[in-house]
N, C-alpha and C positions, 0 to 999 in steps of 0.2 A: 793855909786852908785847914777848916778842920775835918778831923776823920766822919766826920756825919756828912760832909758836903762829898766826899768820896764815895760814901755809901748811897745817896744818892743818885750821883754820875754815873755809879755801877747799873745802880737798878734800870736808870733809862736807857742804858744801852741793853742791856738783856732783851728791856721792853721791844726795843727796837730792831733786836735781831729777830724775837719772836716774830711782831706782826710782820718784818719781809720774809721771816720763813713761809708763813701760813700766805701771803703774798704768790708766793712762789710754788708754794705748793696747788694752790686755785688756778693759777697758771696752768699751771701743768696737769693739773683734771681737764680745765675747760682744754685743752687742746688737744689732751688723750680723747674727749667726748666728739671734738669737731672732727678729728682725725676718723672715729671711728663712723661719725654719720655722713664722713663724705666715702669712705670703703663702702657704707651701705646701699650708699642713694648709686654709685659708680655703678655697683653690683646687680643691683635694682636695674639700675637706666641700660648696662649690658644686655642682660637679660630684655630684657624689652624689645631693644634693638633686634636681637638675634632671634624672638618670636615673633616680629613683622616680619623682618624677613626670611626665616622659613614660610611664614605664611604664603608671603610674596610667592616664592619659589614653587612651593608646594599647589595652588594656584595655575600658575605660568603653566605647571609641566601635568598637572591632573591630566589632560586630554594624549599627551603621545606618551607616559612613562607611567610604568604600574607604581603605586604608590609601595614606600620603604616596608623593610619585611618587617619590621618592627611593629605598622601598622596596620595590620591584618592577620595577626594571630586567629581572629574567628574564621576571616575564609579559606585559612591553611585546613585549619582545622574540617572547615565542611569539605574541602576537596577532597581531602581523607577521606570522609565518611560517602560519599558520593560513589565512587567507586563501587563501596563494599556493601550501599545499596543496592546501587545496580547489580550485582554479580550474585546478590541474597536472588533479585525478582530472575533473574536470566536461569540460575540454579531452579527455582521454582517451575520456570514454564519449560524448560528443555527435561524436567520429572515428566512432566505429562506427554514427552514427544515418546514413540517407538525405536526411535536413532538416537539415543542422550549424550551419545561420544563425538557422533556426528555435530550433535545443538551446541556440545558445549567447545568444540571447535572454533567455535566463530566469536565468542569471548572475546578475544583478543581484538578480531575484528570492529569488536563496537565498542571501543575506547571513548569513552566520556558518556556512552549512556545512560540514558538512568528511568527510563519510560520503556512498558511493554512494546506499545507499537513501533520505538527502537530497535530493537529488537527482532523482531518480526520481518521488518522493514531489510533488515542485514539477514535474516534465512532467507526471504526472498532473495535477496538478489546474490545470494549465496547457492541458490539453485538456478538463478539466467544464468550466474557465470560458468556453472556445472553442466549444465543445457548445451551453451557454445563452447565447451571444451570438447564434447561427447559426439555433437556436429561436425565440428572441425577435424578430429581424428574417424570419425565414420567414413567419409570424403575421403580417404586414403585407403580403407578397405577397396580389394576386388570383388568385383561382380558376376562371374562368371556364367548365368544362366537369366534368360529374359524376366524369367519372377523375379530373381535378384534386384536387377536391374529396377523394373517394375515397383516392386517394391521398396527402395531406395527414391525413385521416384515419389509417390507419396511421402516418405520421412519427410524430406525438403518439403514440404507442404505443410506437414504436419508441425516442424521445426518453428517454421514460419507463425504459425499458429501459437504455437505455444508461449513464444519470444513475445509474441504482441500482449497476450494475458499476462503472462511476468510482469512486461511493461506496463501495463494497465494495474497491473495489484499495486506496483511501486511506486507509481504515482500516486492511488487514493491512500497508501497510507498517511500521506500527507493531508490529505483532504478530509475535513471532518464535520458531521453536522452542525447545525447552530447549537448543539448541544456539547459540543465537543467530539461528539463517539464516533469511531470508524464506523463506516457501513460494511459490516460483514458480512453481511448478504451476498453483496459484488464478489468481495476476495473468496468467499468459499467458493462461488458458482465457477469461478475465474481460473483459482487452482487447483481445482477438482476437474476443471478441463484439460490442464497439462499433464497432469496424470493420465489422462485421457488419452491423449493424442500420444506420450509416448508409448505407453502400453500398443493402440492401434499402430504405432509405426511397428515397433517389436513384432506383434503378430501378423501382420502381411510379410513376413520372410516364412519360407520352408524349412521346416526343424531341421539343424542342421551345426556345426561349429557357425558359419557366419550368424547365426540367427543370436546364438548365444554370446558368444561376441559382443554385438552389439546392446546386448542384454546387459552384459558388464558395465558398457562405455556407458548406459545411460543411467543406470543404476546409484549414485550418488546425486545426481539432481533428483532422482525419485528421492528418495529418501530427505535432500532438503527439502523440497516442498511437502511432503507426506507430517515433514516437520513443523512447517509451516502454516499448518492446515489445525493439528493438533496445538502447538501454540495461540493460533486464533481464536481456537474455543475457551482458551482460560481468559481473554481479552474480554468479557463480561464481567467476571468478577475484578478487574480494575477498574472498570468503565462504570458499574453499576452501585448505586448506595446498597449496603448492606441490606436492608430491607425488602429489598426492590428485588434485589439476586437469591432471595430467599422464599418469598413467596412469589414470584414473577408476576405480579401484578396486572393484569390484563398483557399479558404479553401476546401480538401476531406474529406468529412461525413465518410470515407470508409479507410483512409490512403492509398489511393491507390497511386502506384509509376506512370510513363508515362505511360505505357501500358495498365493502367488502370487493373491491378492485385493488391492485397490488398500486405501490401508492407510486409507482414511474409510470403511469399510464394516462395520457391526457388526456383533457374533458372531454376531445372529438373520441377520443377510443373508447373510454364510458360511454358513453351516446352511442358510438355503434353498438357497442357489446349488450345494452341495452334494451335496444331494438332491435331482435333477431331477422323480421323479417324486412327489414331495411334495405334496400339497394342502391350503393350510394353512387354516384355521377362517376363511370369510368373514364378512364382516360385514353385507353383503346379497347376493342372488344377481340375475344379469339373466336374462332366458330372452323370446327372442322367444314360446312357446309359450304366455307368463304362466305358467308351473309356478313361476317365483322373488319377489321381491318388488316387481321391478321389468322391464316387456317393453323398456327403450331402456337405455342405459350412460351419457347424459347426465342421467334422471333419479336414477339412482344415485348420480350424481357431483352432483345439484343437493339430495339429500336428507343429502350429508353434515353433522356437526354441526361448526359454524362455528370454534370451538376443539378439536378431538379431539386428545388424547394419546396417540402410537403408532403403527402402523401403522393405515389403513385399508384393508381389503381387498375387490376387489370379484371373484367370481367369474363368469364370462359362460362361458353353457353354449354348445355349438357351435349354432351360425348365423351367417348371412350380418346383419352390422348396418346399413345403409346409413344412415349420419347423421353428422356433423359433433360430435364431441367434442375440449371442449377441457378439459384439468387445471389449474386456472386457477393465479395466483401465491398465492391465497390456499388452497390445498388442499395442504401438504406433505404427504410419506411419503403418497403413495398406492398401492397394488398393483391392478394388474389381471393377473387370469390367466385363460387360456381352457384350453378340451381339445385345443387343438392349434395351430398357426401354419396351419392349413389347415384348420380345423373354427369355431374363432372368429373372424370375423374381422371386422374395422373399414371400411367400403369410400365411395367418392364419387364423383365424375368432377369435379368445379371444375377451371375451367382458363384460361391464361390469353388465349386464343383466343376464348375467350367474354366476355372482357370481365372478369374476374376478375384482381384483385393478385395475382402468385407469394405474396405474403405470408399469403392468404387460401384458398388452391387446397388448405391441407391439409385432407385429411380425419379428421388427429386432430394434436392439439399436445398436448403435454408441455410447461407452464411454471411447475408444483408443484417444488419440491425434494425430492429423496430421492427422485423416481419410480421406481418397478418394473413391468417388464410381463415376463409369463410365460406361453409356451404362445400367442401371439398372432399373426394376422397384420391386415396394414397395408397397403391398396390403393388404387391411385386408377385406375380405368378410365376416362380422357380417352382415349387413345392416341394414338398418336406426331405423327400431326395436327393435335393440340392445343396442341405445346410443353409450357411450365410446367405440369405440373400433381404437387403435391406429393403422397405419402401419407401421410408424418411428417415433423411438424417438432418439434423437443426443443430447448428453450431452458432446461430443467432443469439445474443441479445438482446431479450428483452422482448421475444418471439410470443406470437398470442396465435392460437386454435381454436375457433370456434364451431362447434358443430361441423366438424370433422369427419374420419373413417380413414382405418388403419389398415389395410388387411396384407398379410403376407405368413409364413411357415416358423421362420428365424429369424433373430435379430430385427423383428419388424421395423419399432421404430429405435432409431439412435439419436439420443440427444444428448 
């Protein structure tokens, strides 16, 4: 063979190693490539899987498990800031109270608040609870002298009393117009009575260590609620648009509708009030004469029926009445009307000079709701000699006087 036929043979093997190299090297990209989009799509299609089913999961348990902490960075975050709202508005309205050590006491007590009327809501009943603690240990004081005695009598009365407006402020702060707003009308007239009633329990004891005493025990419910009174009044400026709280806009001190009636008075009570000389269908009449159904205004008031629907109305023909009536809690919407403020009249002399509680010296109380008195008058002939001596006291509700008469020395009337 000759040497060209060699060079040749050479050349087509080279040839030939070449194209299976380059053979083998496409090989092995296309597999390195296949290799690499089956890790992607694997990767991919994991992934996949494993966001159904978190979905799935996350789903399932939405309803009984709070979702991963991971997933609520913003409401951590506003829980944070919630607090240190609340604790800015609660700093603000316990500045305006007289006891700010006292207001700011109860902090703690309103955990998660974040609303004035919250707030409020917790002095209230941060002064019941003060109330029946003040009660509960008065109950263990000695009595020693029939005033004492006497006078502790009343407290319990007065206690009673004041528990039930507590109750009653605590419940409407829940309650709010279709506008939103507390009626604070109610709450001011409400704890401004508990104030009331303690002070009067206070003052029917004789100066004395027990009198003071008890001064102590009640002394921190004064103060919540004196708090809570003071709190109240800043409850406009959150309630109110700026605007509104700046010029006060037709504001009524009185809620009164057009007619200039306070605006809880129904349309039969406009219509009486009305018509002054109106005399509406009674439902018994009193008459010292006995011409009516009844000669006293307390049997009148003891013959009513225990549930009545509506008004009850009692008519008292002119005469002098000397006797002690009272319209108990259990007697709403009662009317009494007389033929005049100087022809009917209600009269006593209790005084406190005689040994008699201010609390006891009236000669007629009002503590029915919705009370009405028309054409009446109201007397206590102690005279000035006497001190205390009441003619009316109205612990009433939403109580209306019309063309009336007052007359007495001290403490005429108490409402």
């Amino acid at each position: 063979m000759a040497f060209q036929d060699f060079d040749q043979i050479s050349e087509r093997r080279k040839a030939e190693r070449a194209r299976k190299m380059r053979k083998r090297i496409i090989i092995a990209v296309v597999v390195v490539v296949l290799l690499i989009l089956i890790a992607v799509g694997a990767y991919l299609l994991l992934n996949k899987l494993n966001s159904k089913k978190g979905n799935a999961k996350q789903d399932k348990t939405a309803n009984s498990k709070p979702a991963p902490a991971k997933a609520q960075p913003k409401n951590d975050q506003a829980k944070k800031k919630e607090p240190a709202k609340g604790e800015k508005i609660m700093k603000q309205m316990c500045g305006a109270t007289d006891y700010e050590d006292k207001c700011e006491s109860i902090i703690g007590k309103a955990k998660g608040a974040s609303k004035p009327k919250e707030f409020i809501k917790t002095a209230i009943s941060a002064a019941s609870d003060e109330a029946r603690i003040a009660y509960s240990k008065s109950s263990e004081l000695t009595f020693n002298s029939p005033e004492e005695k006497g006078a502790f009598e009343d407290c319990k009365v007065l206690f009673e009393d004041a528990m039930d407006e507590l109750g009653d402020a605590i419940s409407q702060i829940g309650n709010t117009t279709a506008s939103g707003k507390i009626r604070t009308g109610l709450l001011n007239t409400w704890l401004s009575a508990v104030i009331s009633y303690q002070q009067t329990c206070v003052d029917g004891f004789p100066d004395g260590k027990l009198k003071s005493d008890l001064e102590k025990m009640l002394q921190a419910s004064k103060e919540f609620t004196s708090n809570s009174l003071a709190m109240l009044s800043l409850l406009s400026q959150f309630q109110l648009p700026v605007t509104a709280a700046v010029s006060g806009a037709k504001r009524r001190l009185l809620a009164q509708n057009k007619d200039g009636f306070p605006t809880w008075m129904s349309h039969e009570e406009r219509r009486v009030l009305k018509k002054n000389d109106e005399k509406p269908t009674p439902n018994v009449t009193v008459a010292k004469d006995g011409s009516g159904n009844f000669k006293t205004i307390s049997e009148a008031l003891a013959a009513m029926p225990a549930k009545y629907e509506g008004r009850y109305i009692i008519y008292v023909k002119g005469g002098v009445y000397d006797e002690t009536v009272i319209v108990t809690k259990k007697m709403p919407n009662v009317t009494i009307y007389g033929d005049g403020s100087q022809k009917s009249i209600i009269t006593g002399n209790k005084n406190f000079a005689d040994g008699v509680r201010t609390f006891q010296t009236a000669s007629f109380a009002a503590l029915g709701e919705g009370f009405m008195a028309k054409s009446m008058g109201f007397r206590n002939t102690a005279g000035p000699e006497k001190h205390q001596a009441v003619a009316a006291r109205v612990q009433a509700d939403r109580a209306i006087f019309l063309n009336c008469r007052f007359e007495g020395y001290q403490d005429t009337l108490t409402a």
